[in-house]
N, C-alpha and C positions, 0 to 999 in steps of 0.2 A: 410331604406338604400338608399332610391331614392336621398336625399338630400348628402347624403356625398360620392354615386359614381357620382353624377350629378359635386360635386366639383374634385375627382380626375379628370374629363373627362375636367372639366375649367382647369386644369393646363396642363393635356395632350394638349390642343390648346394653351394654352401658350407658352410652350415649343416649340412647334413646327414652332409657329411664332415669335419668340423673336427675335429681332436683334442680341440679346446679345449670344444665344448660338449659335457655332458650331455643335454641336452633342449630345447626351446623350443619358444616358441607364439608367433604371428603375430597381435598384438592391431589390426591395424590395415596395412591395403593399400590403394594404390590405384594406376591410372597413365590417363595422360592420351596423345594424340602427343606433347606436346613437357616432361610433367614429370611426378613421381610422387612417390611415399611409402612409408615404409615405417617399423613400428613393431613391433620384437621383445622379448622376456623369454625370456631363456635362464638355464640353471641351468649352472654351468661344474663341470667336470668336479672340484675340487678344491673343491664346492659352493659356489663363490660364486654372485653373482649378476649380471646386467648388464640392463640396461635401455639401448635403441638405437632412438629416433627418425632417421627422416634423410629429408630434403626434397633429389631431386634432379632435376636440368631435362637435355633436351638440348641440348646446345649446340655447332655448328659440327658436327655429325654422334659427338658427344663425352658420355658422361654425366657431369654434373658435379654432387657434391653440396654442394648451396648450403647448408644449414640442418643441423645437426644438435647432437645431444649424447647423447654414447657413456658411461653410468655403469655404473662397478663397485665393487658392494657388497660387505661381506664378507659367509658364509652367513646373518647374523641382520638382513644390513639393517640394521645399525648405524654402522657404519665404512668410509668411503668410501677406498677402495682407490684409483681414480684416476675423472677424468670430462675427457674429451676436450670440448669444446666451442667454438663461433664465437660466440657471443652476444658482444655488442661491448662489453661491462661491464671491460677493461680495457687502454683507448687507450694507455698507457705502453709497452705491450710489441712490442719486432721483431717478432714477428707477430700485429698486433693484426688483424682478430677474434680469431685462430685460439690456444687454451691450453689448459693442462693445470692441472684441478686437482690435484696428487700430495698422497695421503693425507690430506688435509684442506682446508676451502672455503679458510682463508688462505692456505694455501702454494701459490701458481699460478706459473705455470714457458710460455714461449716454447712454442708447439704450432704443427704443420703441417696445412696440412689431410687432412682424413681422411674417407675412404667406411670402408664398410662391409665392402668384403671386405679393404680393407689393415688395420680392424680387427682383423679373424679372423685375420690372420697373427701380426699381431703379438702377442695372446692364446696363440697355438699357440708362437711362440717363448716368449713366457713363462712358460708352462704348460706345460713340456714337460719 
C-alpha cells in the first residue's frame, strides 16, 4: 500500500501547487496494496471547472492508471472545453481506448493515455 498512497500524497502536492488550480475538493479516495482511486473537483484558476476520476493499479512496481476521465467545463458548466477519456466507445481510433473529446461530445480526436499529474501539467501549460 506504501507505493499507491505514496502516489495519492504525489497528487496531493500537485494539486496544491499547480498554477492551474484555484481550489478543490477531494470527493472520493481510496487505496488498496495493489490499486486505488481517486475522484477531484477543482475550480481552475481562469474559473473553469474539471472534474477527475481516475482508477489506478500497481503494476510491475509501476503506478498505472487503468480507468479514467478527465472533464473540463467551462465556469457555468455548460460547454465542455475538452474530456480526456478510455472508455472504449470509439474502436476506429489509433488509439482506441484512449481520446479526446475537443469542445464538443462529437468532435473526438486520437488521445494518449493520461494520469493525473500529466494532467496538471498539461492544464498549467495551458493555462499559463
Amino acid at each position: 500500500m506504501r507505493e499507491i498512497e505514496a502516489y495519492l500524497q504525489q497528487i496531493d502536492l500537485a494539486l496544491v501547487s499547480s498554477s492551474a488550480i484555484a481550489s478543490y475538493t477531494i470527493t472520493h479516495r481510496w487505496a488498496n496494496s495493489d490499486d486505488g482511486y481517486i475522484r477531484l473537483r477543482a475550480m481552475l484558476i481562469n474559473d473553469d471547472f474539471l472534474e477527475a476520476p481516475a482508477y489506478f493499479v500497481l503494476e510491475n512496481q509501476q503506478i498505472v492508471t487503468e480507468d479514467y476521465r478527465y472533464q473540463w467545463m467551462d465556469a457555468d458548466k455548460k460547454t465542455l472545453r475538452r474530456r480526456w477519456d478510455n472508455t472504449p466507445h470509439h474502436p476506429g481510433l489509433p488509439s482506441f481506448p484512449h481520446h479526446i473529446h475537443d469542445k464538443s461530445e462529437e468532435h473526438v480526436i486520437p488521445g494518449k493515455p493520461l494520469d493525473l499529474l500529466s494532467l496538471l501539467q498539461q492544464l498549467e501549460t495551458e493555462l499559463s
